[in-house]
N, C-alpha and C positions, 0 to 999 in steps of 0.2 A: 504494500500500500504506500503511494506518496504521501511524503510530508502534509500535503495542504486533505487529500484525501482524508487522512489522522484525523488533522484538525477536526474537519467538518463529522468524521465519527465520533469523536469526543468535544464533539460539539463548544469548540476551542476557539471561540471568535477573536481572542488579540492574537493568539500564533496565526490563524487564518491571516488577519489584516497584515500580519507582520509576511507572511507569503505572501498576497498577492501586490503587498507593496513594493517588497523584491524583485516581482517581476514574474510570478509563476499567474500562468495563464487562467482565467477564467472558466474558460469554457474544459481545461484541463478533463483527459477522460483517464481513468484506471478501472481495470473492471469490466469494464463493457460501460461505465456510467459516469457521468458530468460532475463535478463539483453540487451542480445546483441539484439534479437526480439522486444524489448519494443523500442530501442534508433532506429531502423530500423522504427518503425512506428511513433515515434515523429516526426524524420527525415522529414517521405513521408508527415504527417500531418503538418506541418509548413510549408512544401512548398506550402502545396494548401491551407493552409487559406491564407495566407501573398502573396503568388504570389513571394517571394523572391524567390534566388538559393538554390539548393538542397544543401546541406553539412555533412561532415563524421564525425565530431566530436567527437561523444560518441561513432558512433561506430568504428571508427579506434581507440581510447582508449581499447576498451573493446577487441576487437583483438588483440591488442599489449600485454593487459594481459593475453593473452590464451581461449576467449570464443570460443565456437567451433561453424563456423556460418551454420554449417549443424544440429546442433543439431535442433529434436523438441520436446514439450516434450509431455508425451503420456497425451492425453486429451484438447491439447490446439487446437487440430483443425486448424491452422494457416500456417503449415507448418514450414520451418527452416526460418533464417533471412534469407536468400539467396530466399529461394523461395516466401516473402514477394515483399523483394526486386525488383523482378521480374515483381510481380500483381501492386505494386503501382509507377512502373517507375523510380524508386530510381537509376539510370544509373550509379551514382555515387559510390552507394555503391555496387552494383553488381561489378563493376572492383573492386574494394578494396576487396572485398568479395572473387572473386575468384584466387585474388593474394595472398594472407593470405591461401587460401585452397590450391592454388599449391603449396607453400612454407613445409604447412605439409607435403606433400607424399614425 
């Protein structure tokens, strides 16, 4: 797993900013899946093990730097963050998702 990948699995938002300040790429993929698609499924993942609330943290980070949440990338099978978003109930970041995507057109 890369460095910024880490981050966003331990949900590490100064080491993140401190990557992608450096220079590691946004849209960066490991996995088969995006920076923005990884924090999409940690997200859905910590809500169902812990039973806590859903929350946007890494990825309204990772939009505010420019990840594009329709991207997917070819090979990862998963769809875009957005159409994650959708399968694991993420309500949360689906509105955040598609306010960031109106905002670009």
């Amino acid at each position: 797993m890369t460095p910024a990948h880490l981050a966003v699995e331990n949900e590490d938002l100064p080491r993140l900013r401190e990557l992608l300040d450096g220079g590691v790429d946004v849209e960066e993929i490991d996995g088969g899946l995006t920076l923005l698609q990884h924090a999409v499924d940690v997200e859905i993942d910590a809500h169902a093990q812990t039973g806590g609330p859903l929350h946007v943290d890494v990825t309204a980070y990772l939009l505010a730097r420019g990840a594009d949440p329709l991207a997917s990338p070819v090979g990862g099978g998963v769809g875009s963050a957005l159409h994650m978003a959708h399968l694991g109930g993420h309500w949360l970041a689906i509105s955040l998702i598609e306010a960031f995507a109106a905002r670009r057109t």
